[in-house]
C-alpha positions as CSV (number, residue, x, y, z in Angstrom):
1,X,-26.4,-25.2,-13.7
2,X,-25.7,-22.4,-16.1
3,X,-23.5,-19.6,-14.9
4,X,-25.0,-16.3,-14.2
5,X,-22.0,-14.7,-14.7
6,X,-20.9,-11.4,-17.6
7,X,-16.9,-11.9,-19.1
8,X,-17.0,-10.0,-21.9
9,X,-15.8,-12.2,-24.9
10,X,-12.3,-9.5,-25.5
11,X,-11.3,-10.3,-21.6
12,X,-8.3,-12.4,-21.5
13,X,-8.3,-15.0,-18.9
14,X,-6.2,-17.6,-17.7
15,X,-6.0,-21.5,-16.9
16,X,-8.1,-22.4,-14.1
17,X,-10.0,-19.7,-13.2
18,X,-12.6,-20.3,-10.3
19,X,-15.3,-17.5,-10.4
20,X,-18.9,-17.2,-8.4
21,X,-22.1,-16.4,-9.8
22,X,-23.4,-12.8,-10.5
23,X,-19.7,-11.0,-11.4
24,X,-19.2,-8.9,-13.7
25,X,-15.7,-9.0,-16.1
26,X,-15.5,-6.5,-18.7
27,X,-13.3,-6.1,-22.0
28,X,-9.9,-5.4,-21.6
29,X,-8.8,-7.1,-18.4
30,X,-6.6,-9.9,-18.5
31,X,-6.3,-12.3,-15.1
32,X,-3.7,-14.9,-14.5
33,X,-3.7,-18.5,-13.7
34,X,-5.6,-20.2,-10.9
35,X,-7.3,-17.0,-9.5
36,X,-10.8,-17.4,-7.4
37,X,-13.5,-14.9,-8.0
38,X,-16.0,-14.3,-5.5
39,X,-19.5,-13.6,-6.3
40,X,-20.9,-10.2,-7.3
41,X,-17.1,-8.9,-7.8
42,X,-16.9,-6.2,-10.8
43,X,-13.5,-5.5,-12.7
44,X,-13.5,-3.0,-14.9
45,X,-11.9,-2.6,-18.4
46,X,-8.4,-1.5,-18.0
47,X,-7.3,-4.1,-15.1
48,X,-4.7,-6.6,-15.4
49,X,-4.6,-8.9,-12.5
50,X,-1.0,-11.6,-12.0
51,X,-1.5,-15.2,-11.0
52,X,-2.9,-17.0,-8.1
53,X,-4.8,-13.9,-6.5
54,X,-8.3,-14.2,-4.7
55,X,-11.1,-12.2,-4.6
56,X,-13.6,-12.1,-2.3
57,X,-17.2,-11.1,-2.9
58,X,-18.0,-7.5,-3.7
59,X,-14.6,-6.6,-4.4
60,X,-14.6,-3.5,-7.3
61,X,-11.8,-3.0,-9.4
62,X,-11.0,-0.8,-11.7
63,X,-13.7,2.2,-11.1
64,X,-12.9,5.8,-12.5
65,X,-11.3,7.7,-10.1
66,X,-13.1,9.9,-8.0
67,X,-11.1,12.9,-9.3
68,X,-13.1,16.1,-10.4
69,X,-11.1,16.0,-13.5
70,X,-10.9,13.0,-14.9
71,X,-12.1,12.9,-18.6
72,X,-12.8,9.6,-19.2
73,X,-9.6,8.7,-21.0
74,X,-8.2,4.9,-20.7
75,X,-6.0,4.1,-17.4
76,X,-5.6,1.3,-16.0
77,X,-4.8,-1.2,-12.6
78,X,-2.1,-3.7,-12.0
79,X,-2.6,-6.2,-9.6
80,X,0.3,-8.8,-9.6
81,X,0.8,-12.2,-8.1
82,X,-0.7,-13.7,-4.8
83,X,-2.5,-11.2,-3.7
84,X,-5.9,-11.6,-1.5
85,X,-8.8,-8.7,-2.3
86,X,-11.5,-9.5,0.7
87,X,-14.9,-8.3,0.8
88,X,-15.6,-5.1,-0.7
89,X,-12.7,-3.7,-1.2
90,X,-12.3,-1.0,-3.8
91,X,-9.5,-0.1,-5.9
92,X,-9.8,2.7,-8.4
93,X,-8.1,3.2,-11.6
94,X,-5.2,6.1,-12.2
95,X,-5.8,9.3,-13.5
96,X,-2.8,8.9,-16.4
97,X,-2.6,6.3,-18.9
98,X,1.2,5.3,-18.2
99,X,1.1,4.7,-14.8
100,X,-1.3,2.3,-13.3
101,X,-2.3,2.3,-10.1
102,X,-0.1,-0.5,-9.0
103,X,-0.4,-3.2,-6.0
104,X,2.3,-5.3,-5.5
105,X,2.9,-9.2,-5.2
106,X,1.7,-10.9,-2.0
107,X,-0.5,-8.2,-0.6
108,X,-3.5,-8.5,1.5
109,X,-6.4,-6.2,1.5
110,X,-9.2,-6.5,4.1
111,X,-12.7,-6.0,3.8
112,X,-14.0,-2.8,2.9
113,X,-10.3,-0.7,2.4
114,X,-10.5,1.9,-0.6
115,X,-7.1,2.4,-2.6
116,X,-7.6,5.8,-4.9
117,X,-5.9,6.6,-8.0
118,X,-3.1,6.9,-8.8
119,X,-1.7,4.8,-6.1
120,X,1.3,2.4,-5.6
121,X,1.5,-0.4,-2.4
122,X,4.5,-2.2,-3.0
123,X,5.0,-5.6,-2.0
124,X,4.2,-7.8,1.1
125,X,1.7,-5.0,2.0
126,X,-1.0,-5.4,4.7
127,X,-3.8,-3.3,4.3
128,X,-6.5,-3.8,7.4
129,X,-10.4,-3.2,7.7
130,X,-11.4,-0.1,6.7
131,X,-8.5,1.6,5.2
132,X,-9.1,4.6,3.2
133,X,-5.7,5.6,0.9
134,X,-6.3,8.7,-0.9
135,X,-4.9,9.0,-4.3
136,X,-1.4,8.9,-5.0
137,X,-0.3,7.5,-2.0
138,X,2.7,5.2,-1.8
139,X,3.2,2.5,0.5
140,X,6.6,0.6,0.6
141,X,7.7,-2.8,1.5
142,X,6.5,-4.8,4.3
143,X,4.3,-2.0,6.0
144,X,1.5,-2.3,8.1
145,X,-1.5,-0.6,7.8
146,X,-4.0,-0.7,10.7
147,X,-7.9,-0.6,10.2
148,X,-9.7,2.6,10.3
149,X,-6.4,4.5,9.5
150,X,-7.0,6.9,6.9
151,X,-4.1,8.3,4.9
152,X,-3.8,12.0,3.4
153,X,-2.9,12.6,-0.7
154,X,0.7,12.1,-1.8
155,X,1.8,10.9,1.2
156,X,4.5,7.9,1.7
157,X,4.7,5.3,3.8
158,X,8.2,4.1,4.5
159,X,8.9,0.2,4.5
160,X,8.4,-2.2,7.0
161,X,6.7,0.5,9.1
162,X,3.3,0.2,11.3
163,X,0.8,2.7,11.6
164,X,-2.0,2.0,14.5
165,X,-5.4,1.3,13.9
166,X,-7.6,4.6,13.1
167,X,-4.9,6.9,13.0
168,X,-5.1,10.0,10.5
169,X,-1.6,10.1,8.4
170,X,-0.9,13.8,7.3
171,X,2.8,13.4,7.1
172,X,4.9,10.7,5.4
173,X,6.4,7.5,7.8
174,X,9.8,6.8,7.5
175,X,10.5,3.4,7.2
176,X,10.8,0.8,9.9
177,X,9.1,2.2,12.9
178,X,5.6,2.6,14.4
179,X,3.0,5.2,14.6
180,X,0.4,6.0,16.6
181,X,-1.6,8.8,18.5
182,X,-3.2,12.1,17.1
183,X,-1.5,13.9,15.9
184,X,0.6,11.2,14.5
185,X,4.2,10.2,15.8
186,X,6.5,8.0,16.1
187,X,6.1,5.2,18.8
188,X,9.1,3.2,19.0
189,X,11.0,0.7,16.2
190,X,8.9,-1.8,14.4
191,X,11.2,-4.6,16.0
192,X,8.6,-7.5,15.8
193,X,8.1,-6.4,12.2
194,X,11.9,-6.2,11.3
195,X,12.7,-9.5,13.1
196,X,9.7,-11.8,11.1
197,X,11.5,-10.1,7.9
198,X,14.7,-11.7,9.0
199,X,16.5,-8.4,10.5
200,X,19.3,-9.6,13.0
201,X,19.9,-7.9,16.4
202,X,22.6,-5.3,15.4
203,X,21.2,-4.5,12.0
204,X,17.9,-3.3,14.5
205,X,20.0,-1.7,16.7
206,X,21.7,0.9,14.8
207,X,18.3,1.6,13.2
208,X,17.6,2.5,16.8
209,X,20.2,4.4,16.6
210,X,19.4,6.6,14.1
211,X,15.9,7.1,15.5
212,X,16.9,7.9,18.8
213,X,18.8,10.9,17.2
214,X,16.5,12.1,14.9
215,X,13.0,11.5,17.3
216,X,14.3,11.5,21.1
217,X,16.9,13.8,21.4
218,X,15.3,16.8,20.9
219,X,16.5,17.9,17.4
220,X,15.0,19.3,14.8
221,X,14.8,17.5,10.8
222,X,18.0,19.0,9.3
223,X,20.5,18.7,12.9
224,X,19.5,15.2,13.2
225,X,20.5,14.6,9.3
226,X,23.6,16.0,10.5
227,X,24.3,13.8,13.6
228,X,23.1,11.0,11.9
229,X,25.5,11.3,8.9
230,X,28.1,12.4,11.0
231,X,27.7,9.2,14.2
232,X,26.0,6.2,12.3
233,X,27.8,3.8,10.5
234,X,27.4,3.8,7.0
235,X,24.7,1.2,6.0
236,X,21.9,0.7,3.6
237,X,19.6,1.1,6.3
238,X,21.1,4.6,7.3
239,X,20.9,5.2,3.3
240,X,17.4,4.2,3.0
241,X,16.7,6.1,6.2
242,X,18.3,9.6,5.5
243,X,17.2,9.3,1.7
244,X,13.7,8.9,2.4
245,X,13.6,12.0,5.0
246,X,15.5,14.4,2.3
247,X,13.2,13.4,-0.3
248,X,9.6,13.8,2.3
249,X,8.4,17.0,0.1
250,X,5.1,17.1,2.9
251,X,7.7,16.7,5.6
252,X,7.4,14.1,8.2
253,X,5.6,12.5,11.1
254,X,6.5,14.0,14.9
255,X,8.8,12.4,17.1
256,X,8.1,11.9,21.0
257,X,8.1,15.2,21.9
């Protein structure tokens, strides 16, 4: 049966590449090795896509930005290895031409989640049904993203951090804990998260620790910097922790009270 498929004849594609009928490929997109396509799946020009990633029907990549001033000029979307694109997903190209809107290796987007321009998910990323990430978002490491949840401009997600189903993220999440509630705050330490990326006992504990001073004890941003540099021990964990909060230009999410 012939293939009722369009790959434009400057696309670069690699060994063993599976791809349903009715997709669209266009020039200048280059896909790795042993990738599966779904049907009706359109990749724009501009997208480079790693090895051993799958996409599921109806999956666009590569779209202009929806950015009132975008004029047209070439950008681009990196994709890297392992990743799984499901149903209708949507992932749009950046705005500048040297930095791509980026998803890392071994990340899985579910059906119908929009990632804007200008965006970067790091790796090991789970992006649930549903997701809408405005542009220039980042998203580190390991984090959780639960369906519905929709997630502001410019804001950061920290890594190996959880964010509940449907909630609205205005202010960045530091890394390792869980969200939830409106407005947002912080629920408690991502423990199951942190132990299935091979965290030990202590090494959770004193990121406890540092949560209980800067969330539960009633102080505000800059005295719990204080405690915290002054009580923890010194760790990367503490590091990556206080780093992250100094750098949170939109400020971050609430604590408990």
């Amino acid at each position: 049966m012939k293939s009722l498929n369009f790959i434009d004849k400057k696309a670069k594609i690699g060994n063993n590449l599976k791809i349903d009928n009715f997709s669209s490929i266009h020039n200048d997109v280059v896909i790795g090795d042993n990738c599966k396509i779904g049907s009706n799946v359109t990749i724009f020009p501009g997208v480079n896509i790693g090895s051993n990633c799958h996409i599921y029907p109806g999956a666009v990549i590569g779209g202009d930005p929806q950015h009132l001033h975008f004029k047209d000029n070439k950008t681009n979307v990196l994709i890297d290895d392992n990743c799984i694109i499901r149903e209708c997903v949507t992932i749009n190209k950046a705005t500048k031409s040297n930095e791509p809107t980026t998803i890392g290796k071994n990340c899985y987007l579910m059906a119908y989640s929009h990632v804007a321009h200008d965006c970067i998910l790091h790796k090991n990323i789970v992006v649930a049904n549903g997701v809408a990430i405005a542009g220039h978002v980042e998203i580190q490491e390991g984090a959780i993203i639960g369906g519905l949840a929709a997630i502001q401009q410019f804001t950061k997600i920290g890594k190996f951090s959880m964010i509940s189903g449907g909630s609205l993220v205005r202010k960045n999440v530091p890394p390792f804990i869980k969200v939830a509630k409106e407005p947002l705050r912080f629920i408690g330490i991502n423990r199951i998260g942190l132990e299935r990326a091979g965290f030990e006992n202590n090494r959770i504990d004193e990121i406890s620790n540092i949560y209980r001073i800067l969330f539960q004890e009633g102080n505000n941003t800059s005295k719990a910097i204080e405690l915290i540099t002054q009580k923890s021990n010194n760790s990367i964990d503490k590091e990556t922790i206080v780093t992250f909060i100094k750098n949170s230009k939109k400020g971050i999410i609430k604590g408990f009270y």
